[in-house]
C-alpha positions as CSV (number, residue, x, y, z in Angstrom):
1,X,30.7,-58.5,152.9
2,X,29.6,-60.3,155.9
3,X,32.6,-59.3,158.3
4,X,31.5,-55.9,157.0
5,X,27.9,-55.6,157.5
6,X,27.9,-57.5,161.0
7,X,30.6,-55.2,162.2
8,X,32.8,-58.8,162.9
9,X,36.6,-57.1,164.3
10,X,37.8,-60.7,164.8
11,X,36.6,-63.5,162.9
12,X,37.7,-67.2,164.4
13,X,37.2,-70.0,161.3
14,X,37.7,-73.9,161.8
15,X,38.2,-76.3,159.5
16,X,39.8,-74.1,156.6
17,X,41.4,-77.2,155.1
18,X,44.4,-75.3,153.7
19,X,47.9,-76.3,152.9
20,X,50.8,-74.5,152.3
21,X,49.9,-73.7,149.3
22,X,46.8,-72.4,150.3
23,X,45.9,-68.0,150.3
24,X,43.8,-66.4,152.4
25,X,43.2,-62.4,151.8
26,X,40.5,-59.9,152.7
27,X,40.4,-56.4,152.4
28,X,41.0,-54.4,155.7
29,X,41.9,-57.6,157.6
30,X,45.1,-59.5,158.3
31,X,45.1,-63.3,158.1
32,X,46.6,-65.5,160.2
33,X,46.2,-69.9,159.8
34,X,47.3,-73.0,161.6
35,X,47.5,-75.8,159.3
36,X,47.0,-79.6,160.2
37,X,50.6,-80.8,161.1
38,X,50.5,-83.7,158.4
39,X,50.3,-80.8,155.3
40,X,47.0,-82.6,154.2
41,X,44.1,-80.2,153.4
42,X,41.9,-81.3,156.1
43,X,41.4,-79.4,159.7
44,X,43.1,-76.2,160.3
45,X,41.9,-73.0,161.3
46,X,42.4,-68.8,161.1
47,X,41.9,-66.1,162.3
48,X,41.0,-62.5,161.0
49,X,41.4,-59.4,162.6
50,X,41.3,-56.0,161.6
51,X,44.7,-54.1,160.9
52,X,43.6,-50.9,163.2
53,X,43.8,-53.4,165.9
54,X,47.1,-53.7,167.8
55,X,48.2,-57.1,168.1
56,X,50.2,-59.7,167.2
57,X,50.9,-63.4,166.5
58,X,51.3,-66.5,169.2
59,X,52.8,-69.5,168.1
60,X,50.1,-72.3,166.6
61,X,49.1,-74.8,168.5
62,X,49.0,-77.8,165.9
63,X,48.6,-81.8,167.2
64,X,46.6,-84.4,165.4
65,X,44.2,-83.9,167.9
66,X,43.5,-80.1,168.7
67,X,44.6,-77.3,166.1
68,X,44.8,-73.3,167.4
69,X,45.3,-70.4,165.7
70,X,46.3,-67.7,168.7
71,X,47.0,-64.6,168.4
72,X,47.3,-61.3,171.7
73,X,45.4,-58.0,171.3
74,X,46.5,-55.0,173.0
75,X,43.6,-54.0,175.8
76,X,43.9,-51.3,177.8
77,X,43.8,-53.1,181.1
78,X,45.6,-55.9,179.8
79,X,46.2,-58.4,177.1
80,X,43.8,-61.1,176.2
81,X,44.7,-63.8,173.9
82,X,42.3,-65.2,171.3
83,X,41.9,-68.8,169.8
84,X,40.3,-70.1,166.5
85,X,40.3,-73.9,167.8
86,X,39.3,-77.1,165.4
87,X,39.3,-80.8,167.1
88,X,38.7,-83.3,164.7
89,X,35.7,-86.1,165.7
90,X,37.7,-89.1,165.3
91,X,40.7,-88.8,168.2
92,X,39.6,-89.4,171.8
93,X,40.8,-86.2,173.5
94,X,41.5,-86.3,177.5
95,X,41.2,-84.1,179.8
96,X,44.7,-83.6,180.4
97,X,44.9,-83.0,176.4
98,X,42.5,-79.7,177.1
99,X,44.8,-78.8,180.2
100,X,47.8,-78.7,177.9
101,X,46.0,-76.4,175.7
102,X,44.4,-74.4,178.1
103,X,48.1,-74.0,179.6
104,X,49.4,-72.4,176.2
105,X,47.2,-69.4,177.1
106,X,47.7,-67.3,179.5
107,X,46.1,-66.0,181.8
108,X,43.1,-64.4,179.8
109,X,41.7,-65.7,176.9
110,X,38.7,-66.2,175.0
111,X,38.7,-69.5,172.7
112,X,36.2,-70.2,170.1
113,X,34.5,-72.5,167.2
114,X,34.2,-76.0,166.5
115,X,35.0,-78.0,169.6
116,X,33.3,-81.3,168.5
117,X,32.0,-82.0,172.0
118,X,28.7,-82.3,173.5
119,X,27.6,-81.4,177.3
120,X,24.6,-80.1,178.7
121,X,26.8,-77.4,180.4
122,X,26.8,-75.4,177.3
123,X,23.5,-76.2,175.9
124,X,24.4,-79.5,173.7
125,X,21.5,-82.2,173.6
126,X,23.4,-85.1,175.2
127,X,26.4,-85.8,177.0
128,X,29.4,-87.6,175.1
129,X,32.5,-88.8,175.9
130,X,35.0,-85.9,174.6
131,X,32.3,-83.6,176.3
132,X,32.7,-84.9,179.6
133,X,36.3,-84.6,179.4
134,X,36.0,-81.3,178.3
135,X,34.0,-80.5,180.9
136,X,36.0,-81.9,183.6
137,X,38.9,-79.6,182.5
138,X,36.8,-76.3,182.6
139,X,35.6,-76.9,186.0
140,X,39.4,-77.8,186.8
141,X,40.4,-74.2,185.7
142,X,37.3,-72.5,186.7
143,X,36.5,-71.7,183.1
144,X,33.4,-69.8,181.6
145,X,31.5,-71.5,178.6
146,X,29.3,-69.2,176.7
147,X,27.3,-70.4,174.1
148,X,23.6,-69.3,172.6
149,X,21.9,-72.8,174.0
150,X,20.7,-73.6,170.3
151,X,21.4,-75.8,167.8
152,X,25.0,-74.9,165.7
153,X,25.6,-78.1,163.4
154,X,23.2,-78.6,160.9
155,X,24.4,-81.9,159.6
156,X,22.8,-82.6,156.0
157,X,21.9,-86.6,156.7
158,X,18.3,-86.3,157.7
159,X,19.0,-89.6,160.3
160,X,21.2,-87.1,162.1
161,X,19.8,-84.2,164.7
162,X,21.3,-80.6,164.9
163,X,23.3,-80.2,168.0
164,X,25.1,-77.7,169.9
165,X,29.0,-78.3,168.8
166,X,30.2,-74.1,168.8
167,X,30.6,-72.5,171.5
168,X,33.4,-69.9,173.2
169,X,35.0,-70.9,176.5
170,X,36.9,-68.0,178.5
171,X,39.3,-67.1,181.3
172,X,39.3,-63.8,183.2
173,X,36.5,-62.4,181.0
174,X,33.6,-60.4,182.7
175,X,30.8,-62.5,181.9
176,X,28.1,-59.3,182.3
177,X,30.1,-57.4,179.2
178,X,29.2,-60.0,176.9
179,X,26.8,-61.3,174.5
180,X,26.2,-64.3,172.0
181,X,24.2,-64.3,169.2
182,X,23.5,-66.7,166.2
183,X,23.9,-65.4,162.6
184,X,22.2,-67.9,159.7
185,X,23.2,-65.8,156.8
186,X,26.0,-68.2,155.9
187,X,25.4,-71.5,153.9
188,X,27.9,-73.7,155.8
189,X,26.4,-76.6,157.9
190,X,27.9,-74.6,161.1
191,X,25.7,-71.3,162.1
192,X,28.0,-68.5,162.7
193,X,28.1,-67.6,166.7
194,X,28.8,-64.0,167.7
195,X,29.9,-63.0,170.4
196,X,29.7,-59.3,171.9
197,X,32.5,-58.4,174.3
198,X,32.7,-54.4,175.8
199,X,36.6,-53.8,176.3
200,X,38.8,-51.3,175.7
201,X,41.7,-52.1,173.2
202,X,44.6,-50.1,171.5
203,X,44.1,-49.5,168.4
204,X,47.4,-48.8,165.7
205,X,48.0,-45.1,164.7
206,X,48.8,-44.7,161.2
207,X,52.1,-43.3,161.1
208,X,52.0,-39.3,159.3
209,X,53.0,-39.4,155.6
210,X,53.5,-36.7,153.1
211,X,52.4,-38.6,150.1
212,X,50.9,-42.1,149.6
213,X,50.8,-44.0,145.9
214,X,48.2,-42.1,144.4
215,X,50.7,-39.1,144.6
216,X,50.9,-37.5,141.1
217,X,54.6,-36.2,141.2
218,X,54.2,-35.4,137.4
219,X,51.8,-33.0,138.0
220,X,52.7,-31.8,141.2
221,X,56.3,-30.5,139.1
222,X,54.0,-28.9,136.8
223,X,51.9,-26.8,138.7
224,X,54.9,-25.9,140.6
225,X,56.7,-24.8,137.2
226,X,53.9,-22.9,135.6
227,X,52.5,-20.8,138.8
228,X,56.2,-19.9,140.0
229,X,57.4,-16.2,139.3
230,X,60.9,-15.7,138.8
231,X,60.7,-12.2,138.1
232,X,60.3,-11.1,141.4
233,X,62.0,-8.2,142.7
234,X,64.7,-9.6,145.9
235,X,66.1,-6.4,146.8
236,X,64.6,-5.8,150.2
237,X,63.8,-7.8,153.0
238,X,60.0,-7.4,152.7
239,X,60.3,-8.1,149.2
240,X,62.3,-11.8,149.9
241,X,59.9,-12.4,153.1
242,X,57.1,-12.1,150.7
243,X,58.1,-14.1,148.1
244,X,59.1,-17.2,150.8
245,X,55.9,-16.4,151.5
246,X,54.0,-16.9,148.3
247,X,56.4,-20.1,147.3
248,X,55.2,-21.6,150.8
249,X,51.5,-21.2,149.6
250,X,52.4,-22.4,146.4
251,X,54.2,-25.3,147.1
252,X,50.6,-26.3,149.6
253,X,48.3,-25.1,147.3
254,X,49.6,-27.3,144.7
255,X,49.7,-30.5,147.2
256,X,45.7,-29.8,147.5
257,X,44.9,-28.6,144.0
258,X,41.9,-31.1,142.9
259,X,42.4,-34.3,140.7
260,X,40.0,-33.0,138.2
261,X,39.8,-30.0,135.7
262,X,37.5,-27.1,136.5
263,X,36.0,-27.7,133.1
264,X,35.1,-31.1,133.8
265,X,33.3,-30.4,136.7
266,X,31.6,-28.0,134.8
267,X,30.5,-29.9,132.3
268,X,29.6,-33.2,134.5
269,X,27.8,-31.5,137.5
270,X,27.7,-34.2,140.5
271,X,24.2,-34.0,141.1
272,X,22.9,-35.4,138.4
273,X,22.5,-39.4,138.4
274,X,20.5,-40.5,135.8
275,X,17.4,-39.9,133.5
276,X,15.1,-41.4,131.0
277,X,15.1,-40.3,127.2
278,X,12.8,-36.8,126.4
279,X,13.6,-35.7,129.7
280,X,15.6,-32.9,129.5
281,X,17.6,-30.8,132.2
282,X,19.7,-27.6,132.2
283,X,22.9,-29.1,131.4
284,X,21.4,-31.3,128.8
285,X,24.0,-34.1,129.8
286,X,21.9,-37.7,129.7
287,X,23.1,-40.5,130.9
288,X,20.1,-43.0,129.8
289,X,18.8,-45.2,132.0
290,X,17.9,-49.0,130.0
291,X,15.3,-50.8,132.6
292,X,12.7,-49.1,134.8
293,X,10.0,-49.5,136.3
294,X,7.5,-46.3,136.3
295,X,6.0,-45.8,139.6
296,X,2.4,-46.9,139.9
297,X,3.1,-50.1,138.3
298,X,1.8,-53.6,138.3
299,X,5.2,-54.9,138.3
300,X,6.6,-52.7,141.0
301,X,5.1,-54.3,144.0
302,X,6.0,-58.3,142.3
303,X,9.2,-56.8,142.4
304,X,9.3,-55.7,146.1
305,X,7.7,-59.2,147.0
306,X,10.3,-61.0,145.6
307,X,13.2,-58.5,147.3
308,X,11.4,-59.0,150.6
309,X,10.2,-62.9,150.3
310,X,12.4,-63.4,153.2
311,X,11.2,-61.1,155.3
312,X,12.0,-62.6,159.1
313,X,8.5,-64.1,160.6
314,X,8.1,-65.0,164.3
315,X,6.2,-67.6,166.0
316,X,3.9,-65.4,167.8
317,X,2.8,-62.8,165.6
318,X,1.1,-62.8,162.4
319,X,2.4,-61.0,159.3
320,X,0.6,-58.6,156.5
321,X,2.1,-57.7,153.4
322,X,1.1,-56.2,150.5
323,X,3.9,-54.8,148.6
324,X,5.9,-52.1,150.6
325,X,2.8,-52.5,153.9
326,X,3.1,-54.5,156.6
327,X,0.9,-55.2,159.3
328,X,1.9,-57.1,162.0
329,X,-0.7,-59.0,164.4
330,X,0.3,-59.6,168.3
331,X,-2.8,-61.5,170.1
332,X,-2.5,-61.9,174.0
333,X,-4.6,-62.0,176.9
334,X,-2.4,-60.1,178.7
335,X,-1.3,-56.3,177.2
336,X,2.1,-56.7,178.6
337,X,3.1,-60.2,176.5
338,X,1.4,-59.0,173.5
339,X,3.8,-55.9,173.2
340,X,6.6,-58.3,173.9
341,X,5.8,-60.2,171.5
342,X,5.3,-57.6,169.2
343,X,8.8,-56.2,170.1
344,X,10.6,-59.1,169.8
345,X,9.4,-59.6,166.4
346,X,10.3,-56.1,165.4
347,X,13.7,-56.2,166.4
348,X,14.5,-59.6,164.0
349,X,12.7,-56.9,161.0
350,X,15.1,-54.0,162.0
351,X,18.1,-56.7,161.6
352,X,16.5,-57.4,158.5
353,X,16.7,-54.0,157.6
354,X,20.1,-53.0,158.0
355,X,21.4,-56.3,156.3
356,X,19.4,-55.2,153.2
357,X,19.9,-51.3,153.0
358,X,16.0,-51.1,153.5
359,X,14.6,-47.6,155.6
360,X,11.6,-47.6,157.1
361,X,9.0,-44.9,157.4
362,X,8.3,-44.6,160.8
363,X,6.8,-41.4,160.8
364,X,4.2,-43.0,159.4
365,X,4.1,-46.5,161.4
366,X,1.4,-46.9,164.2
367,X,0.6,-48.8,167.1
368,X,-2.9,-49.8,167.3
369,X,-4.7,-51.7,170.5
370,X,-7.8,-53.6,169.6
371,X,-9.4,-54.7,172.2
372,X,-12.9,-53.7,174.4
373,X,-11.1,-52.9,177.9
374,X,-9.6,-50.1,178.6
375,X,-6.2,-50.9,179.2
376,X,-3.4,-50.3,176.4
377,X,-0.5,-52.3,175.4
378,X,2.8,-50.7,175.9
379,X,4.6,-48.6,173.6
380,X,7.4,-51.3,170.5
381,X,10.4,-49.4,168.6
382,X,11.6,-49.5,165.5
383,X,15.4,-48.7,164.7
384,X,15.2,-47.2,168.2
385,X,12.2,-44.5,167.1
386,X,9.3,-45.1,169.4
387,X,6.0,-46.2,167.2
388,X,3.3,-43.5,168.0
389,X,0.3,-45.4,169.7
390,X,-3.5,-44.2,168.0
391,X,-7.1,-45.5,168.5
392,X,-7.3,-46.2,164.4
393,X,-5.5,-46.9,162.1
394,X,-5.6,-47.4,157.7
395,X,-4.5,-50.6,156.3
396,X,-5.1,-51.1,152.4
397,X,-7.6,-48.9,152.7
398,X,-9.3,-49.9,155.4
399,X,-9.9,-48.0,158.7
400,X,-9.5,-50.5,161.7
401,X,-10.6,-48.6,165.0
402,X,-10.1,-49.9,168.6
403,X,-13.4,-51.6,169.1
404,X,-13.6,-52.8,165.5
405,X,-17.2,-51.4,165.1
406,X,-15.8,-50.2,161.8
407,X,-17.2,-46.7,162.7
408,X,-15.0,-44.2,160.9
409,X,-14.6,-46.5,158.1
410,X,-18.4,-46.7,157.0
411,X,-18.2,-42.7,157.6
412,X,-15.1,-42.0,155.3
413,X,-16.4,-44.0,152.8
414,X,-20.1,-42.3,153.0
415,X,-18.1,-39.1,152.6
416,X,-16.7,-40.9,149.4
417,X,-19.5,-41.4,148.1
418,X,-20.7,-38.6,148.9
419,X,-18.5,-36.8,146.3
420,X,-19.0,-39.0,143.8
421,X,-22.5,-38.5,144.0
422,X,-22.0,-34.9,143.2
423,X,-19.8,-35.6,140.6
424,X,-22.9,-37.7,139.0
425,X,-25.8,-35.3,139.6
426,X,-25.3,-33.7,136.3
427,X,-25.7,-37.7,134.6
428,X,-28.6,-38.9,137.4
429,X,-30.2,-35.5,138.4
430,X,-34.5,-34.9,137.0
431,X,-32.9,-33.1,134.0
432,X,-30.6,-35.8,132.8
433,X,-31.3,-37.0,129.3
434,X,-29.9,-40.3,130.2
435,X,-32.1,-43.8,130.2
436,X,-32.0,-45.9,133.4
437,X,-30.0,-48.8,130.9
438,X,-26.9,-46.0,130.0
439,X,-27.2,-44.9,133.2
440,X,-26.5,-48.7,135.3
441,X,-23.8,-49.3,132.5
442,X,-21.6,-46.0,132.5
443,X,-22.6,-44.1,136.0
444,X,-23.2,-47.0,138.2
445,X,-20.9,-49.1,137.1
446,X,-17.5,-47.3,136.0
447,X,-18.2,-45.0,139.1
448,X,-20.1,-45.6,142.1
449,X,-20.4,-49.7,142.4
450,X,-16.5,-49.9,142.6
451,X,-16.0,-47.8,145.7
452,X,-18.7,-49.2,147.4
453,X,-17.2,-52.8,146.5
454,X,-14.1,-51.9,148.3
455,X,-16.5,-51.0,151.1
456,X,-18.2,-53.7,151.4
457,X,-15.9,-56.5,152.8
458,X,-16.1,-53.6,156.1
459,X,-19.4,-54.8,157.0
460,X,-17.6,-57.5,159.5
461,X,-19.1,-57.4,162.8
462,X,-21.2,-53.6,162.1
463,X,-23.9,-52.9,164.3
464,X,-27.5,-52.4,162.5
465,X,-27.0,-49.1,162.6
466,X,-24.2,-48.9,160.7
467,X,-25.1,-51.5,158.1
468,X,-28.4,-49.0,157.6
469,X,-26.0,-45.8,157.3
470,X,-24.2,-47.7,155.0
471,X,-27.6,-49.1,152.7
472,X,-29.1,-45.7,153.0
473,X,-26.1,-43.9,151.5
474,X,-26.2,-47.2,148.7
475,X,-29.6,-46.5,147.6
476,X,-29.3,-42.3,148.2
477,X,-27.9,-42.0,144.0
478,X,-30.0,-45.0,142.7
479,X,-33.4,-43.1,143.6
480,X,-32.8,-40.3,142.3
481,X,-33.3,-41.8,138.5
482,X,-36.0,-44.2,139.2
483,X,-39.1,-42.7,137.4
484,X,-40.7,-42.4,141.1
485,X,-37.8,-40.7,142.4
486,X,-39.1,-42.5,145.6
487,X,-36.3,-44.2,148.3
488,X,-35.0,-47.5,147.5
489,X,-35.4,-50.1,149.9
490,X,-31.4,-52.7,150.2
491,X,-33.6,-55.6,148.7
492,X,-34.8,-53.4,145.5
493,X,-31.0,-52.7,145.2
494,X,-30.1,-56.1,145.1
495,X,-32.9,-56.7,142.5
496,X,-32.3,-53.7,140.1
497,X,-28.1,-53.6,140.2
498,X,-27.6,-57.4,140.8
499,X,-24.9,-56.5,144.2
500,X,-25.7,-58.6,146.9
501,X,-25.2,-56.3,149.7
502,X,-23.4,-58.5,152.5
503,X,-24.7,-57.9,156.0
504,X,-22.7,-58.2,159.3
505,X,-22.3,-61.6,159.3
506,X,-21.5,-62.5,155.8
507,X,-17.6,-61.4,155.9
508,X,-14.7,-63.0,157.7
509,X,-11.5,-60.6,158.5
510,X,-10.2,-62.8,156.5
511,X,-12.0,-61.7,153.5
512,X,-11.6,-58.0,154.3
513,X,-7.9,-58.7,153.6
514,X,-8.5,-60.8,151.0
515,X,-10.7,-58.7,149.3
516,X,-8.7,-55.5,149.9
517,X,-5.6,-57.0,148.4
């Protein structure tokens, strides 16, 4: 699965610990292993590469101190040998061990995995012994190390500090066509290093075959038996053409006739998938489904939370979620190292994504600068789509403009309200045969108060006239069934409905979040 989803056409593995009794098979990949040469099941390596790929096998390199699984692939320009390699920690390894090995090569090669050796050359924290040696046969040969610069070994002993021990060392390789990478999907104590090389190879043609094993001959015989006519007239040479002719078709037809019966395809049409009992559909055919989840649920989103709890985070950006939204926060004095922050971040999510089948909508993802100059921060992608840039945007309800004056918020909301209101007259108008008590319990409260207390936590950082907008349109449905009919002043409100009415300075963004949630 992870060769697979990572797209890996050769996978280099040390320390298989096999014998020869020891197996190794996956689908759509041919194996090769070196085995330690005292048949004990420690050290070793293999190699994996993909059958469409032309190569074939070198003979192992396999001392106590240095174990190599090589194998050549056909390139176009020209061959380049590749090397699983395993060196156990306890042998001391000279340099003119690596020089023998490095001899065994040829002249291109790219070798790879657990070298046991530490330099700062290739990004390790100190400098050992074996490491020095090592290094002092790559500078020999004019070698190229290329390793991410971070931490490989994980070692489980909390005394001990990750280290730099994988790494690929090459010959005659064009350093600006490659890439590494780390991959910490695995559960060994050795992150997987990938490494991204653009060359041409030769790929295997399958050879042409008229049949494979899933050939039915059975049935082939029998469509050929009942649709030939033998009482055909042959008495011309039109009429013997024309019946070469049709036993030509025939014989083709039949090779491509389909596996299953017309009627079964009738009767099992291939677009249906699923459905829940007492739902019916024109064929009528149900196949039930045991467990869902209706949408709209409570237990819809704790599910999404616990599909996406690892949802990749990054160091300078802070993360949003509630169930399948995401915001993500990018601060910066500068416009330029925001975005990149931003960006960087967004491409360890689109990773994220295709690992876990996951699509995002980003029609309707935007890019939102808030800030009070003028200047805007560059355009992010997602899955190679740019992210539209606007002056607003609506998180969890909320409506978060550029200048955070909260603006079209407090007037969406007043138009809300507004509705509601109208919906209400006919409860709160002069004619209503309601009393003020009904009228707090059932119209206030099941109606009115709980939009406004989604409102409210939007008072952050509004200017006075705002926050009066806002009061005036709170008090606008309370007056109209006061006995005065008269205009409510915000403190009578607080008094008569018992809802403290928070002013500009009384909510934290953290609470509008919160609260929103």
């Amino acid at each position: 699965m992870f060769l697979n989803m990572n797209k890996i056409d050769i996978a280099l593995i040390s320390e298989t610990r096999f014998t020869s009794k020891s197996f190794l098979s996956v689908k759509g990949y041919t194996t090769y292993n070196t085995n330690h040469p005292s048949g004990n099941a420690h050290g070793g390596t293999a190699v994996l590469i993909k059958c469409n790929i032309k190569h074939h096998s070198l003979e192992p390199f396999a001392t106590d101190k240095i174990q190599a699984t090589l194998i050549k692939v056909s390139g176009k320009s020209s061959d380049i040998t590749i090397a699983a390699v395993y060196c156990p920690p306890k042998h001391q390894i000279l340099r003119e061990d690596y020089r023998h090995f490095f001899s065994q090569l040829g002249h291109r090669y790219i070798i790879g995995d657990d070298w046991n050796a530490k330099h700062l050359f290739w990004g390790s924290r100190l400098i050992t012994t074996r490491g020095r040696q090592l290094y002092q046969a790559v500078k020999e040969l004019n070698l190229e190390c290329l390793s991410t610069g971070e931490p490989t070994y994980w070692p489980t002993d909390p005394r001990k500090t990750p280290d730099l021990l994988d790494f690929f060392i090459t010959k005659n390789i064009i350093i600006n066509n490659t890439s590494v990478e780390s991959d910490l999907d695995l559960t060994s104590d050795h992150s997987t290093v990938i490494l991204n090389v653009n060359d041409k190879i030769i790929s295997n043609e399958a050879p042409p075959r008229l049949y494979n094993k899933k050939t039915n001959w059975e049935e082939y015989r029998d469509i050929i038996t009942e649709e030939t006519q033998l009482t055909v007239s042959l008495k011309t040479v039109q009429e013997v053409e024309q019946a070469i002719e049709d036993l030509n078709k025939l014989i083709h037809s039949a090779a491509h006739a389909p596996r299953m019966r017309e009627h079964l395809t009738e009767i099992i049409p291939s677009h249906q998938f699923g459905f829940r009992e007492g739902h019916g559909t024109i064929e009528q055919v149900h196949r039930l489904v045991d467990v869902w989840v209706p949408q709209g649920s409570i237990l819809g989103p704790v599910l999404y939370l616990i599909y996406a709890t690892d949802l990749p985070a990054y160091a300078s950006t802070t993360t949003a979620t509630y169930a399948d939204d995401t915001a993500i926060l990018s601060t910066h004095e500068n416009q330029d190292s925001a975005s990149d922050s931003l960006q960087q971040h967004l491409n360890l999510i689109e990773k994220w994504l295709r690992q876990w089948q996951i699509k995002a909508n980003t029609d309707k993802s935007v890019q939102v600068t808030f800030t009070l100059r003028k200047k805007t921060c560059p355009p992010v992608k997602l899955c190679n789509v740019e992210i539209p840039q606007t002056d607003d945007g609506k998180y969890l309800g909320m409506h978060l403009d550029r200048r955070l004056t909260w603006r079209k918020h407090i007037w969406t909301k007043r138009k809300q309200l507004d509705c509601k209101l109208r919906g209400m007259y006919w409860l709160i108008g002069r004619k209503s045969q309601l009393s003020d008590a009904i009228f707090l319990a059932e119209g206030w409260g099941r109606r009115k108060k709980p939009l406004w207390a989604v409102h409210a936590p939007g008072h952050t950082g509004v200017s006075d006239s705002q926050t009066k907008t806002s009061e005036t349109t709170y008090c606008s449905g309370e007056s109209l069934k006061l006995e005065s009919y008269k205009a409510m002043t915000p403190t009578s409100v607080r008094g008569h409905f018992g809802m403290e009415m928070p002013s500009a300075r009384d909510c934290l963004w953290v609470s509008l979040l919160d609260t929103s949630a």
